[in-house]
C-alpha positions in Angstrom: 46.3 91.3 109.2 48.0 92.5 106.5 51.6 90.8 105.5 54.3 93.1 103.7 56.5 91.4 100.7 59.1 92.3 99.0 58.8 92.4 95.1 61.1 90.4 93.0 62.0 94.2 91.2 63.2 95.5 95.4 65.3 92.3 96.0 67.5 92.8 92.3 67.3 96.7 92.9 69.6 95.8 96.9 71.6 93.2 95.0 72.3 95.5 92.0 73.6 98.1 94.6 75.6 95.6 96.8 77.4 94.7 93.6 78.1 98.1 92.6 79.5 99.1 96.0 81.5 95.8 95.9 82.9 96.4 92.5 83.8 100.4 93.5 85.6 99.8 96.9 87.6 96.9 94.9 88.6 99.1 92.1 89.2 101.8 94.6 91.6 99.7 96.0 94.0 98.8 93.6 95.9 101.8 93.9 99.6 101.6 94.7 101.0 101.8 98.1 105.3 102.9 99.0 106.2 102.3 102.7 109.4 102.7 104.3 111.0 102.2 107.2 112.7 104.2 109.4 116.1 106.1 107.7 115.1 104.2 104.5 116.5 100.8 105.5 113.5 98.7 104.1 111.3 100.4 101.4 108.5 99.0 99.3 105.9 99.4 97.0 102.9 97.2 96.8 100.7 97.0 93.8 98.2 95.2 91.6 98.9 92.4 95.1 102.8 92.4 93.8 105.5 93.7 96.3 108.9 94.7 95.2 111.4 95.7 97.8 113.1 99.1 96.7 116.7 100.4 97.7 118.3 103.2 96.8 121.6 103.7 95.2 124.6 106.0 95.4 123.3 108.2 92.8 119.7 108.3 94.9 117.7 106.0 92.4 115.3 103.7 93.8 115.8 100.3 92.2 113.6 97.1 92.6 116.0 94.6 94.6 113.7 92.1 95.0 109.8 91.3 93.9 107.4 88.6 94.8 104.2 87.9 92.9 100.8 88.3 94.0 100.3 84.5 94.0 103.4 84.1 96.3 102.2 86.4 99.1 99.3 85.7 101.8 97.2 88.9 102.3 94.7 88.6 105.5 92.5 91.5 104.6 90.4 93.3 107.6 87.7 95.8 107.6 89.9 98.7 106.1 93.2 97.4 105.9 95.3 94.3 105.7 98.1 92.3 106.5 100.6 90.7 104.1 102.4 87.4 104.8 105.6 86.5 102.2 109.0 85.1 102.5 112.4 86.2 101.1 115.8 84.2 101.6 114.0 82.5 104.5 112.6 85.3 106.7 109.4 85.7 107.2 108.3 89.2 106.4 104.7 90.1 107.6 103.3 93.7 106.5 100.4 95.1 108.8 98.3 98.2 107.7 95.0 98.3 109.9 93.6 101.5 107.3 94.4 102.0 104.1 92.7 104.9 103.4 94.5 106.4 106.5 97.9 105.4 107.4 99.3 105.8 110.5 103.6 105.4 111.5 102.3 104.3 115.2 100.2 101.4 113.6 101.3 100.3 110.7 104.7 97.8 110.6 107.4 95.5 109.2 107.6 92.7 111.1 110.8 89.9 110.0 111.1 86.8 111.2 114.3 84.6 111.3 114.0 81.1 111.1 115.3 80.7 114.8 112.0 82.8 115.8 114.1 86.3 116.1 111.8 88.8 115.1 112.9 92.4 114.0 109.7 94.8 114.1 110.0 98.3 111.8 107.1 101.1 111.9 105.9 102.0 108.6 105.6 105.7 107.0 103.2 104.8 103.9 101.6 106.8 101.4 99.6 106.5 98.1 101.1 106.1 94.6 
């Protein structure tokens, strides 16, 4: 009986291609991402793992209100999305997109959370940047 192995040269060649895919989805996916809410009432823009909440002014010019770093936000990430856990002036704010590469305003949210345990849920219209 004859026994198949795999050469050292077959095993690098599959590792060398997992990295690569690895290394291309993550660089894919570091894109920038604008969601807002209903009649503009929360808007923001997540990049580089940064969010900064936007709102607009009386002249119509979006303008960064807020922005927490990367390091200061929990991200849960999933087969082709994410969720984003972070906290501003006490409310828990938790960001759910299922797909990335497709976003949906049925599935995709905002949800806040007072400290009390009120929570405020907002469907998301998100697009690339």
């Amino acid at each position: 009986m004859k026994q198949k192995t795999l050469s050292l040269s077959t095993i690098l060649g599959f590792l060398g291609l997992l990295v690569f895919i690895h290394t291309f989805s993550s660089h894919a996916s570091t894109g920038g991402i604008e969601c807002k809410t209903a009649y503009g009432e929360k808007s923001f823009i997540i990049e580089n793992g940064q969010i900064s909440f936007q709102r607009e002014d009386a002249l119509g010019v979006n303008r960064s209100i807020s922005s927490v770093p990367a390091g200061s936000v929990r991200t849960q990430t999933k087969h082709l999305g994410f969720t984003k856990t972070l906290y501003i002036d006490g409310l828990k704010h938790r960001i759910n997109i299922p797909n990335s590469k497709e976003f949906s305003d049925v599935n995709d949210y905002l949800s806040i959370t007072s400290p009390k345990g009120h929570e405020m849920t907002y469907p998301l219209s998100c697009h690339s940047v």
